[in-house]
N, C-alpha and C positions, 0 to 999 in steps of 0.2 A: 380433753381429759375427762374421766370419767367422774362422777363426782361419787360420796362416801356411799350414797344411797344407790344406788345405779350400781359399784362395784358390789356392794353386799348383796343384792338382787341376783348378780348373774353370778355367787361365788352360791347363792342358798341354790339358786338352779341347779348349778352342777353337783352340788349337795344332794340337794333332796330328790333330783330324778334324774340324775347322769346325763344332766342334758351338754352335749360335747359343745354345742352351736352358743352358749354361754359361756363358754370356758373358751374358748376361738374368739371368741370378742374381746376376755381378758387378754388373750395371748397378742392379737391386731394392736391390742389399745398399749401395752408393755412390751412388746417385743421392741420397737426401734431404741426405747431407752436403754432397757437392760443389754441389746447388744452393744451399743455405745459404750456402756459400762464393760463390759465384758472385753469390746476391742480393744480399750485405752488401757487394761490389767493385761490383757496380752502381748502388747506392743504391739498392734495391727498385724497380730495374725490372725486371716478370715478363717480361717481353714479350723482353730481351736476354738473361735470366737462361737463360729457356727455347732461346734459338737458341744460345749458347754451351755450354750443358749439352747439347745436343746436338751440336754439333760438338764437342764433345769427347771422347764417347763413341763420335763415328763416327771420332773420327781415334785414338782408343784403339785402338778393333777393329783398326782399317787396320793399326795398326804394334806390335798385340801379340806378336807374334814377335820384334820386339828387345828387350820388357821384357826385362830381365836375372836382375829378382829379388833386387838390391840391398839395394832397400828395398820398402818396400810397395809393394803396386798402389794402395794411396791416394795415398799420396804421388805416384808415379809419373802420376796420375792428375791431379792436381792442378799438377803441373807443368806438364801437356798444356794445363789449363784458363788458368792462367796466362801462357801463350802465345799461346791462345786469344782470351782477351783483349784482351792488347795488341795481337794482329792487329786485332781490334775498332774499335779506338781510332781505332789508325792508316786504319781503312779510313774511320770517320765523322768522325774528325778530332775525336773526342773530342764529345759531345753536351753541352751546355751543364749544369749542374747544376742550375739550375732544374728543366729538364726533367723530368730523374731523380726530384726531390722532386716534381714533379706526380704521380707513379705512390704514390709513398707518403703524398701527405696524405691523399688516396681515402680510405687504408687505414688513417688511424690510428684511434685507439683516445678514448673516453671518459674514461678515463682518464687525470685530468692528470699524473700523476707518469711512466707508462709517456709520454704523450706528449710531456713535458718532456724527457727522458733521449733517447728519441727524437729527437727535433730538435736536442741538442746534441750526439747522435753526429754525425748529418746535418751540421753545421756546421763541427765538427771535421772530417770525413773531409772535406768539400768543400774545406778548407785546405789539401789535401796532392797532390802529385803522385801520378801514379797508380801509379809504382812503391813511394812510400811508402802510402797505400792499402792496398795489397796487399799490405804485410809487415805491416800494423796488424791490419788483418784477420785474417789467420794465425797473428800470435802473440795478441792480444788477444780474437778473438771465434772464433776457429778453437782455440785454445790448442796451436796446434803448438808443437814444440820448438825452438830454432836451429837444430839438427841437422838435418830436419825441412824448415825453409825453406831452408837452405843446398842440399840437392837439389832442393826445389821449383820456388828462382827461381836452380839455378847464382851466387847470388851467396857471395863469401868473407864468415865470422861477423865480423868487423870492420865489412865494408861493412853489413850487415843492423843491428848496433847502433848503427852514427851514423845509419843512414837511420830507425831508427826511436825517437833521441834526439830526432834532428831535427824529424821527426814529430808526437813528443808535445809537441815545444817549440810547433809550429806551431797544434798544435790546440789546446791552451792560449790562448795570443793569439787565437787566433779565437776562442775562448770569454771572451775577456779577465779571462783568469787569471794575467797576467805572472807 
């Protein structure tokens, strides 16, 4: 992991002389996570995980000059991806859930305990909007802080814990756990 000094160095690079070979080092050093993040909001589709994790590192570069340096360039980073997203949504009008789970039975596992857990994360997340989703995600399999998703998704900490009260009420019941 990069430390704060070391990310501000290679984000001034790409700043101040388009140097690409700095910004390829951010993308090396971020990319495994943010796609993690990006697979587990898609339900393990490679195929969306990969177009969004690239538009999001092409609209990162684009508008590196207004990172500020707040907070991380992850975080920062992931805000982008989470906008990304929801463009996503809106653009395919949200793809059915089935769908999604088609990309991951392919892919499961022998494993019946890993494929048990599996298919009742799958069950639970398909219960939830996709802005709740994407705060489950974050705090629960991302293990972001509130802090954390409060600049991620712009939402106030209040709204993030009912929405993800809410949430775990939902995926519960769909797991029918009342």
């Amino acid at each position: 992991m990069l430390s704060k000094l070391e990310e501000i160095s290679l984000i001034t690079k790409c700043v101040a002389v388009d140097d690409r070979r700095a910004f390829g080092r951010l993308v090396d050093e971020y990319s495994p996570g943010l796609r993690r993040f990006v697979f587990n909001l898609t339900m393990g589709d490679a195929s969306l995980t990969d177009d969004i994790a690239q538009e999001t590192f092409i609209k990162a570069y684009e508008a590196l000059k207004s990172f500020r340096g707040a907070s991380r360039f992850s975080t920062w980073l992931y805000s982008i991806a989470c906008r990304e997203y929801a463009n996503t949504l809106r653009r395919r009008k949200e793809m059915p859930m089935e769908e999604h789970l088609a990309y991951t039975a392919a892919e499961s596992t022998n494993d019946s305990y890993v494929t048990e857990m599996r298919h009742d994360i799958e069950v639970g997340l398909r219960a939830l909007t996709p802005a709740e989703r994407t705060l489950i995600v974050l705090f629960y399999l991302e293990d972001k802080p509130i802090k954390d998703i409060m600049r991620i998704t712009n939402m106030p900490e209040g709204t993030i814990k009912s929405y993800l009260s809410r949430a775990k009420t939902k995926m519960a019941k769909a797991l029918g756990e009342d």
